[in-house]
Each structure stands twice: as structure tokens, then as C-alpha cells.
C-alpha positions as CSV (number, residue, x, y, z in Angstrom):
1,X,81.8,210.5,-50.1
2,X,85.5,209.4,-49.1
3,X,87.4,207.1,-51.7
4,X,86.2,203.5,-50.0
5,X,88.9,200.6,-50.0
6,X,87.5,197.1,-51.1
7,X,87.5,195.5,-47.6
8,X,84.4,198.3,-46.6
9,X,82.6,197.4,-50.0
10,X,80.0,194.8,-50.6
11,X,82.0,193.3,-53.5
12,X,84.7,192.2,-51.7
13,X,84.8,188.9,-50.5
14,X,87.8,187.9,-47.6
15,X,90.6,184.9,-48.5
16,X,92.7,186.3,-45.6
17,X,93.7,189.3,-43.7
18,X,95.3,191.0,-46.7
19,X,93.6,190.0,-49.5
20,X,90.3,188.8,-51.2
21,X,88.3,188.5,-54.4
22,X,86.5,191.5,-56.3
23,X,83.4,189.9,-57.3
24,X,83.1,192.6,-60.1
25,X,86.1,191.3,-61.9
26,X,87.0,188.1,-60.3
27,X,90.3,189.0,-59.7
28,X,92.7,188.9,-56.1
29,X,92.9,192.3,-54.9
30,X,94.5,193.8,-51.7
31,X,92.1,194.4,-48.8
32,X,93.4,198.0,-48.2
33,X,93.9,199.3,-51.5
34,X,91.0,201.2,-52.6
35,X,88.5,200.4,-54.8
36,X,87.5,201.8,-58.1
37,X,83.9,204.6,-57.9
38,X,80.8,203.1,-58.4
39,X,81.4,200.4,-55.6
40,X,78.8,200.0,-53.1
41,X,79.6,200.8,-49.4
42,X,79.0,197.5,-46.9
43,X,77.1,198.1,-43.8
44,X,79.9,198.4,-41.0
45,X,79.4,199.9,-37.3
46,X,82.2,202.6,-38.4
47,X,79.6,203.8,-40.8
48,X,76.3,204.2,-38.4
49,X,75.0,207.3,-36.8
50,X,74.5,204.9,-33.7
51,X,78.3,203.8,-33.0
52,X,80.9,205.8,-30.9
53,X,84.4,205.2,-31.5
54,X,86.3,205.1,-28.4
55,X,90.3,204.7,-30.3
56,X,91.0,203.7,-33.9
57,X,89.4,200.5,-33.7
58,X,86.8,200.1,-31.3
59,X,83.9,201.9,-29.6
60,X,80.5,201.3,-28.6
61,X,76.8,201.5,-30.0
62,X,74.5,203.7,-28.6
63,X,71.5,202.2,-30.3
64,X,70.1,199.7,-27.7
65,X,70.5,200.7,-24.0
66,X,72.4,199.5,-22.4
67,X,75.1,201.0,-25.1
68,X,77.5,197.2,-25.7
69,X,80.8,197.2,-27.1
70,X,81.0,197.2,-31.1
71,X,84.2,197.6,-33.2
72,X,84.2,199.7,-36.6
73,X,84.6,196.9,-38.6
74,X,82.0,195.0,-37.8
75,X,79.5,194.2,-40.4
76,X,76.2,195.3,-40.2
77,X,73.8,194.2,-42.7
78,X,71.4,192.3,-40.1
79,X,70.9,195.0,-37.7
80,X,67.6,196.5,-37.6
81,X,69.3,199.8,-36.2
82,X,71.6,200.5,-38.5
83,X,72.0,203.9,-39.8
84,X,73.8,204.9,-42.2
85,X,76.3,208.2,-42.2
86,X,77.0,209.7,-45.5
């Protein structure tokens, strides 16, 4: 599995666009820098069998037809079709 960065982990929790807080240790850490092993990956569209990415940030999923417009970022822990990709 690819090194994950703390905004695509479930202990990461948003203040702004840059930053956040690790809920491991409680401290402010940079969205993008990456986050130490062991950290659990959050459900996002980028990673589900189900979404097509159409340019860096956006794409479509392909789970429901019609396929709708998704973005990679989006967070997916309430969809019933998510898929995981390892």
C-alpha cells in the first residue's frame, strides 16, 4: 500500500484547508504531509473500484446507472457501494 497522507486517513480531523488535528496524538498536523504506518485509510471515491477519474480531481462513479459526477476526495463511509481498491 502507498504511504497515505493524514487528510486520506480516518484520524485526521479538518480545521482548514491545510491543516487539522491527528486524533492519535492530539497534535496540529499538515493535511498533506503524510502520516506515520499503521494509520487507517478513510473511505474516499479515489479509493473505490466503482469511481473513474476523468483529470486529477474529478471523475464519475460507475456504480449506480446512470454513472453521476463524484470527485476523489469525496468521503465515502455511507455508501452502500463502496469498494475498496487495495
Amino acid at each position: 500500500m502507498t504511504q497515505l497522507t493524514f487528510r486520506d486517513t480516518r484520524d485526521y480531523v479538518a480545521i482548514d484547508v491545510d491543516k487539522g488535528i491527528d486524533h492519535r496524538t492530539g497534535k496540529l498536523v499538515h493535511a498533506d504531509a503524510e502520516a506515520p504506518e499503521g494509520y487507517e485509510r478513510l473511505a474516499k471515491c479515489k479509493f473505490c473500484k466503482h469511481y473513474q477519474a476523468e483529470d486529477a480531481s474529478n471523475g464519475c462513479c460507475t456504480a449506480a446507472a446512470p454513472a453521476f459526477a463524484a470527485y476523489g476526495d469525496m468521503i465515502a463511509i455511507t455508501c452502500e457501494d463502496f469498494t475498496a481498491v487495495h
